[in-house]
Backbone bond lengths (Angstrom), bond angles and torsions (degrees), N, CA, C in turn:
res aa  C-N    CA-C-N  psi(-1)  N-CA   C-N-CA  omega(-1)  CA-C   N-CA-C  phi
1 X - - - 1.467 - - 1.534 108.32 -
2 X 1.173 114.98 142.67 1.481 123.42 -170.43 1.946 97.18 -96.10
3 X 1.509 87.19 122.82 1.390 87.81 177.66 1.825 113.09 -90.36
4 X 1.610 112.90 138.93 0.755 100.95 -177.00 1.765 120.54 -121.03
5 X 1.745 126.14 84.63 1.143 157.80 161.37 2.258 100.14 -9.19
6 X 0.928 97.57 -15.54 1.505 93.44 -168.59 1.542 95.23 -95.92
7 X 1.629 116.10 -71.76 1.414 97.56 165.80 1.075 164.95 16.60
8 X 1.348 93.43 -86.06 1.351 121.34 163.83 1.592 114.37 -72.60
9 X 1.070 133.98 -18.76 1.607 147.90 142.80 1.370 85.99 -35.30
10 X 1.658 102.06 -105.28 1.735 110.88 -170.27 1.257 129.63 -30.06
11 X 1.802 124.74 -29.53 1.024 123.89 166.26 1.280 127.80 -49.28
12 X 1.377 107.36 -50.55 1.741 136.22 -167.91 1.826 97.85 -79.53
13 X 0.993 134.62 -43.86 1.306 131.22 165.64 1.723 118.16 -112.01
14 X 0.993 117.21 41.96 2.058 137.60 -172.09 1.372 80.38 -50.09
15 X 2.007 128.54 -81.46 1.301 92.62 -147.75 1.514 136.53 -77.63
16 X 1.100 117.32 -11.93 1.440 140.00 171.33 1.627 100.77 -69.92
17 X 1.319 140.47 -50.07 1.116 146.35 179.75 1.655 107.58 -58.94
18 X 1.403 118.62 -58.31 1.027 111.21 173.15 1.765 129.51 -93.81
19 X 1.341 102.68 38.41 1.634 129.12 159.60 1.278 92.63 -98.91
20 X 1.253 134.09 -79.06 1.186 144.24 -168.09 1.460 124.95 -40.38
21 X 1.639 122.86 -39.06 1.228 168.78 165.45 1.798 82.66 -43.42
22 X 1.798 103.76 -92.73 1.162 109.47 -148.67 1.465 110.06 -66.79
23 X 1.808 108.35 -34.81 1.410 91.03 -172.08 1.197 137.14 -121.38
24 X 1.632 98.83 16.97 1.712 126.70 171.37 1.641 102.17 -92.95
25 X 1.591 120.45 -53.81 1.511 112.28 -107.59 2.026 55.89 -101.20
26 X 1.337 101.13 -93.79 1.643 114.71 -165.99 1.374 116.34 -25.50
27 X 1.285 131.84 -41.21 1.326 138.07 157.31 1.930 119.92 -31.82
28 X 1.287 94.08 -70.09 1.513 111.31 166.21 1.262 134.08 -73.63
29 X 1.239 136.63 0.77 1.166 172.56 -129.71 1.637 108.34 -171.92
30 X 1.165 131.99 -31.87 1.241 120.84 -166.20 1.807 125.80 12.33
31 X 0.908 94.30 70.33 1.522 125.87 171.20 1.776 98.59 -73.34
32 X 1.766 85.22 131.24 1.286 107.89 153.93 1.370 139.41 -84.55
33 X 1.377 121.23 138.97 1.669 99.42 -179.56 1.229 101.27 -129.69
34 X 1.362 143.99 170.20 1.369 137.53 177.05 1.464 94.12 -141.97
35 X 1.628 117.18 146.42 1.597 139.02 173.93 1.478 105.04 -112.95
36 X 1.349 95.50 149.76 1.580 105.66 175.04 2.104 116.40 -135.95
37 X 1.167 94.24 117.56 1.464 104.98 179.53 1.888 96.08 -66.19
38 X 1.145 126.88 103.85 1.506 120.16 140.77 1.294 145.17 -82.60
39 X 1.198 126.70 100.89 1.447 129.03 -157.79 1.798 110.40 -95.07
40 X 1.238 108.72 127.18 1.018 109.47 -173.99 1.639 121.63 -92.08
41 X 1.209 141.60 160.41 1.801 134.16 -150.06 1.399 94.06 -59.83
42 X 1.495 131.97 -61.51 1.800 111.82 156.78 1.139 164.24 -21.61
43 X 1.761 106.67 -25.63 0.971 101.61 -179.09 1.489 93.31 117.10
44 X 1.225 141.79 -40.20 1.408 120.75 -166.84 1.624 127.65 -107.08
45 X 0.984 106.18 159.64 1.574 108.20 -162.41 1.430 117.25 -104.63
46 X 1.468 107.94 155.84 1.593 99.71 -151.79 1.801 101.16 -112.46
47 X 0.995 101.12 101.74 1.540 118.90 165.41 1.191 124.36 -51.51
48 X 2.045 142.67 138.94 1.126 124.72 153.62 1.369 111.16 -139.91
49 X 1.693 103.87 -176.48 1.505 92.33 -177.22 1.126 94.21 -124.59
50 X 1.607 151.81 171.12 0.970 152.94 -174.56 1.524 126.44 -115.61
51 X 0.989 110.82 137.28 1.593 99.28 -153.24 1.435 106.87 -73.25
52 X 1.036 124.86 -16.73 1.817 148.47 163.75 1.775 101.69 -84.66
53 X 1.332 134.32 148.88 1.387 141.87 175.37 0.740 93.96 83.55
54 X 1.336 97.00 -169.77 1.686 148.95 -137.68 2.347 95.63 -83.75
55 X 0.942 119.13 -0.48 1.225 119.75 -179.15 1.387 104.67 51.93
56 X 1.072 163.74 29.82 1.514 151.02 85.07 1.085 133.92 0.94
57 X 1.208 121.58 140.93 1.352 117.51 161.76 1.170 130.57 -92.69
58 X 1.715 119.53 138.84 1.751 116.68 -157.21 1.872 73.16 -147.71
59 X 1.764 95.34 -174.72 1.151 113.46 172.32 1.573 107.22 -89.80
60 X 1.763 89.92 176.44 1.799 86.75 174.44 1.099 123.54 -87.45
61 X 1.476 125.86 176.56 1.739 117.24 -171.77 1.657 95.68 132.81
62 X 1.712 96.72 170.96 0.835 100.44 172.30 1.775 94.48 173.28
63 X 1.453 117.75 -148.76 1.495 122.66 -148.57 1.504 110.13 -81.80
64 X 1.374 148.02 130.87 1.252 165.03 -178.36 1.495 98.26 -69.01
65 X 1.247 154.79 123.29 1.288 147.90 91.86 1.382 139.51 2.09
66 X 1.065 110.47 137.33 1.546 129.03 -166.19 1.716 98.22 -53.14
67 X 1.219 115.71 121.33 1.667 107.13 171.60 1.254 98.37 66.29
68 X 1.265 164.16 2.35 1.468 159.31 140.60 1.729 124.77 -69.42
69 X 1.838 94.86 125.75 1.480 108.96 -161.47 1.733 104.35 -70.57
70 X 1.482 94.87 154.51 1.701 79.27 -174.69 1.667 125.07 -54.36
71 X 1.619 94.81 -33.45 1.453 112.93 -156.88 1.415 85.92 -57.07
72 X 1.514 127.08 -53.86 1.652 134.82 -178.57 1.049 92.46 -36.29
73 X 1.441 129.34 -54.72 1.721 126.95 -139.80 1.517 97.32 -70.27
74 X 1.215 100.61 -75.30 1.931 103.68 172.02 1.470 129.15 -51.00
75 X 1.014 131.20 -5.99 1.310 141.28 148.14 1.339 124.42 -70.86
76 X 1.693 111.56 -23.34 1.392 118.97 -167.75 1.493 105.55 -82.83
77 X 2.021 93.21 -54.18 1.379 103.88 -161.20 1.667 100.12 -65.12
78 X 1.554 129.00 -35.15 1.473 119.78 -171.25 1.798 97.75 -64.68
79 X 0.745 153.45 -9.24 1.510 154.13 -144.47 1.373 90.15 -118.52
80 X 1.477 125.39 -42.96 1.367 121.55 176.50 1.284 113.02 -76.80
81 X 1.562 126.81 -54.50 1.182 123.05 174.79 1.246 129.19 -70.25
82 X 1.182 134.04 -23.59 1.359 143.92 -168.68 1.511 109.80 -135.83
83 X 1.305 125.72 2.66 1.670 115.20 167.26 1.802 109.80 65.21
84 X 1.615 98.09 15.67 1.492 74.58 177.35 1.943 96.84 -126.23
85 X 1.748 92.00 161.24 1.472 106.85 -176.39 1.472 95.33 -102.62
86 X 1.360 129.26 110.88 1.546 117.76 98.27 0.992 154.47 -110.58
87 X 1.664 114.18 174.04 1.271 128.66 -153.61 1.965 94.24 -74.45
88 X 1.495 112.60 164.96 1.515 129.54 -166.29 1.590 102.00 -75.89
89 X 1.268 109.97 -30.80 1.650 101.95 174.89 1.301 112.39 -98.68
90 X 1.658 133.57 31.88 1.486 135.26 161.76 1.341 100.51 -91.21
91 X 1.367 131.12 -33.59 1.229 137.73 152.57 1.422 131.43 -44.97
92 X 1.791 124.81 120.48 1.393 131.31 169.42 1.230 79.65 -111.32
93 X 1.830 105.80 155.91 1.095 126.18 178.19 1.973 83.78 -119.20
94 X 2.043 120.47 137.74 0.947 115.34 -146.10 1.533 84.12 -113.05
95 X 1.234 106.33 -37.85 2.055 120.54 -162.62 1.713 101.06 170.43
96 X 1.210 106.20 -125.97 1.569 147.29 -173.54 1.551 110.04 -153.07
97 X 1.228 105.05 132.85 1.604 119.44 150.43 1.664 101.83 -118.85
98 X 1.167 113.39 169.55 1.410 145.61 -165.57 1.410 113.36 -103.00
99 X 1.132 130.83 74.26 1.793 154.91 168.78 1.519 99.16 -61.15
100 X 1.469 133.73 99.71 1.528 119.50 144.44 1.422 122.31 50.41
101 X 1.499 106.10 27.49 1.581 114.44 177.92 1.080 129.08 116.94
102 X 1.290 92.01 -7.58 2.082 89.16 -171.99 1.922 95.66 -147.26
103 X 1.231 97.82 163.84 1.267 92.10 179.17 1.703 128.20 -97.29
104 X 1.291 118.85 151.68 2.119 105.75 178.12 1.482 108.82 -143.45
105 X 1.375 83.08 143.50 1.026 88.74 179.82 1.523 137.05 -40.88
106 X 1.184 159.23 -169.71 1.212 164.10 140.47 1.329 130.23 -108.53
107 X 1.103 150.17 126.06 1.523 156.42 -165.28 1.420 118.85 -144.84
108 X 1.278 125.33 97.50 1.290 92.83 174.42 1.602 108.16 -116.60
109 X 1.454 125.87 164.12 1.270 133.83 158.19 1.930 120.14 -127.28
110 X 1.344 93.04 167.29 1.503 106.10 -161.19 1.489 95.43 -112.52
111 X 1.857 125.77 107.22 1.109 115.09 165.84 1.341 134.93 -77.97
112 X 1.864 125.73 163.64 1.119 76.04 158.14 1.733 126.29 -126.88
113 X 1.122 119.72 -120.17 1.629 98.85 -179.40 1.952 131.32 -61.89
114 X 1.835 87.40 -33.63 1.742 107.44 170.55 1.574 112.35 -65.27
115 X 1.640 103.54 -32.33 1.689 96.13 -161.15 1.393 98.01 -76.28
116 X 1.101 114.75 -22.20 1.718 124.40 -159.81 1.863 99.03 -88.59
117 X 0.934 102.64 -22.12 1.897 104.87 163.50 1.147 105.49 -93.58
118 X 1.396 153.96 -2.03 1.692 160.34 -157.34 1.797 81.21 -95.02
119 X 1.441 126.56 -51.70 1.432 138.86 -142.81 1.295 103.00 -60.35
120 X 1.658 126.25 103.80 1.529 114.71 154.58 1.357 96.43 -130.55
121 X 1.289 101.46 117.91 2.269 112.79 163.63 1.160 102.58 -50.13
122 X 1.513 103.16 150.56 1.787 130.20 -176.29 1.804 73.07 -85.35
123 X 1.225 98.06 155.16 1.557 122.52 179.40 1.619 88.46 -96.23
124 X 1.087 148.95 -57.11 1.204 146.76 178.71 1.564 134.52 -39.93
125 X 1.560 96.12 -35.14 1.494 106.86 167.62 1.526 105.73 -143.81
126 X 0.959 119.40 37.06 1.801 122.92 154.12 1.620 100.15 -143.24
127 X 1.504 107.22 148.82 1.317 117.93 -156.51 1.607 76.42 -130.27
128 X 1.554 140.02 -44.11 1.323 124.35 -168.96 1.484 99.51 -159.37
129 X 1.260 131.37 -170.04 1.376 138.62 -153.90 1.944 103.60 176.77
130 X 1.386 101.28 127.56 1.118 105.41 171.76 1.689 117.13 -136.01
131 X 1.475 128.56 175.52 1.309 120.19 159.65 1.594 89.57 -125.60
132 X 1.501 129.34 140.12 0.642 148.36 148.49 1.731 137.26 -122.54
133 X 1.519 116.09 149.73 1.173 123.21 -171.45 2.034 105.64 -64.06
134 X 1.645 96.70 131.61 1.545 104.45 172.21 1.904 93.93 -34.11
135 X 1.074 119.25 -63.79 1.294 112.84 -127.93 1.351 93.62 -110.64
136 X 1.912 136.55 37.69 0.740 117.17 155.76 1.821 100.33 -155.48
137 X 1.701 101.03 61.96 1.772 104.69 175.62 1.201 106.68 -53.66
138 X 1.079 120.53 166.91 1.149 129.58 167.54 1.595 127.86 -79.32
139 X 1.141 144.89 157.82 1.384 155.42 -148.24 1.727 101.50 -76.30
140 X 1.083 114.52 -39.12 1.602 123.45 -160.14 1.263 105.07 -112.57
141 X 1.546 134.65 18.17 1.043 134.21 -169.84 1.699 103.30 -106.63
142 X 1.795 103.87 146.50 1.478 102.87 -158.24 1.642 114.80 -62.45
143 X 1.418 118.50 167.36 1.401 110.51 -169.10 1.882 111.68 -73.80
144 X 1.040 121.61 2.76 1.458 145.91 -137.84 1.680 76.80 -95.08
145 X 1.118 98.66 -66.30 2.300 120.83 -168.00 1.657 101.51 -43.00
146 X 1.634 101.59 -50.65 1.587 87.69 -168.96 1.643 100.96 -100.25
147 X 1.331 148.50 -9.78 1.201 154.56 148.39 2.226 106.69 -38.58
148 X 1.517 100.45 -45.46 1.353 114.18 165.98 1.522 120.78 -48.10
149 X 1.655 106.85 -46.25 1.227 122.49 -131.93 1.220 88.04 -91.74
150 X 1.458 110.67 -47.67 1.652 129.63 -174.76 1.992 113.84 -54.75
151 X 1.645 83.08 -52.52 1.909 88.04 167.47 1.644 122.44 -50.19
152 X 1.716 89.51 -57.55 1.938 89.77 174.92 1.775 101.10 -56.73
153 X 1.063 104.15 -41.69 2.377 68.65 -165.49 1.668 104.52 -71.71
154 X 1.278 132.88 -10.28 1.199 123.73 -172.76 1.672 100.16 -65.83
155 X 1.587 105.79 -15.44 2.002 93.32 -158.51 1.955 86.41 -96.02
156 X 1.219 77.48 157.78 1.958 94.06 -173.85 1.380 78.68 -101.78
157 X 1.855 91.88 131.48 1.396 132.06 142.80 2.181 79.94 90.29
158 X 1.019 131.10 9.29 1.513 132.82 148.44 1.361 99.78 -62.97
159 X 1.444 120.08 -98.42 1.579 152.19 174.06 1.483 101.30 9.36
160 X 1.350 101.09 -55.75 1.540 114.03 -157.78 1.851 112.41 -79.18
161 X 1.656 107.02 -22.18 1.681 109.40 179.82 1.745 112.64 -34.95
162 X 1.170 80.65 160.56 1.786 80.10 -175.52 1.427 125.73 63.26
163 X 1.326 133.42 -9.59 0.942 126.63 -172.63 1.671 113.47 106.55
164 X 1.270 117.90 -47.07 1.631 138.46 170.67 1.130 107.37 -59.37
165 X 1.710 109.58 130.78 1.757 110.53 178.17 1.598 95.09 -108.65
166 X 1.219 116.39 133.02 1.394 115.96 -166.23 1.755 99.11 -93.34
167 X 1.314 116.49 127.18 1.586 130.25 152.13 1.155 151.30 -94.33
């Protein structure tokens, strides 16, 4: 397991770190981040909270690299956060939704029953993990999830994965 020394930084100073984070570092930096809708063989989508922030639930993802393609990017960050591999064509790229100021990409993929047992969160940057029903997120979950949710049913033959027609 790759230890990760920064973390645990941010943990020990989170709220000052993530002032600094949102409205020094990414600003000036204009950093990319990319999200990924994961759909599970049902129909439902897998929510997390991050062991850093606002404790909400958003999708997974996270920051793009210098010279790094998105498709890389979202492949990277799920591999970090969630321990799982997929391949570059399990990935649709959907648009952008609108994250806290800046815009990210969108990706989603359709697992299937094995990949969805592959799934264990890094304790370091996942705080919890859920599957939840399209059509019943939860109340406190970031605006990013259902802004996501809304894009995937607009695309034909998206809506319909899993079996679930999204509304």
């Amino acid at each position: 397991m790759r230890w990760r020394w920064y973390y645990r930084i941010l943990v020990l100073f989170s709220p000052l770190a993530l002032f600094v984070l949102r409205c020094i570092v990414n600003p000036l930096l204009r950093n990319k981040r990319v999200r990924v809708v994961l759909l599970h063989p049902d129909g439902r989508v897998l929510l997390v909270i991050n062991a850093l922030g606002d404790r909400h639930w958003t999708l997974p993802g996270g920051g793009v690299g210098r010279h790094e393609d998105l498709v890389d990017a979202a492949i990277r960050e799920l591999h970090e956060e969630l321990k799982i591999n997929l391949p570059a064509h399990a990935l649709m790229q959907l648009g952008e939704v609108r994250v806290r100021g800046y815009q990210a990409p969108l990706f989603v993929a359709q697992l299937s029953r094995s990949q969805v047992a592959q799934i264990l969160p890094d304790k370091f940057e996942i705080y919890a993990t859920q599957w939840y029903d399209v059509h019943h997120i939860p109340s406190g979950a970031q605006s990013v999830v259902r802004s996501a949710l809304e894009l995937l049913s607009r695309h034909e033959g998206i809506g319909k994965m899993g079996g679930v027609t999204l509304s």
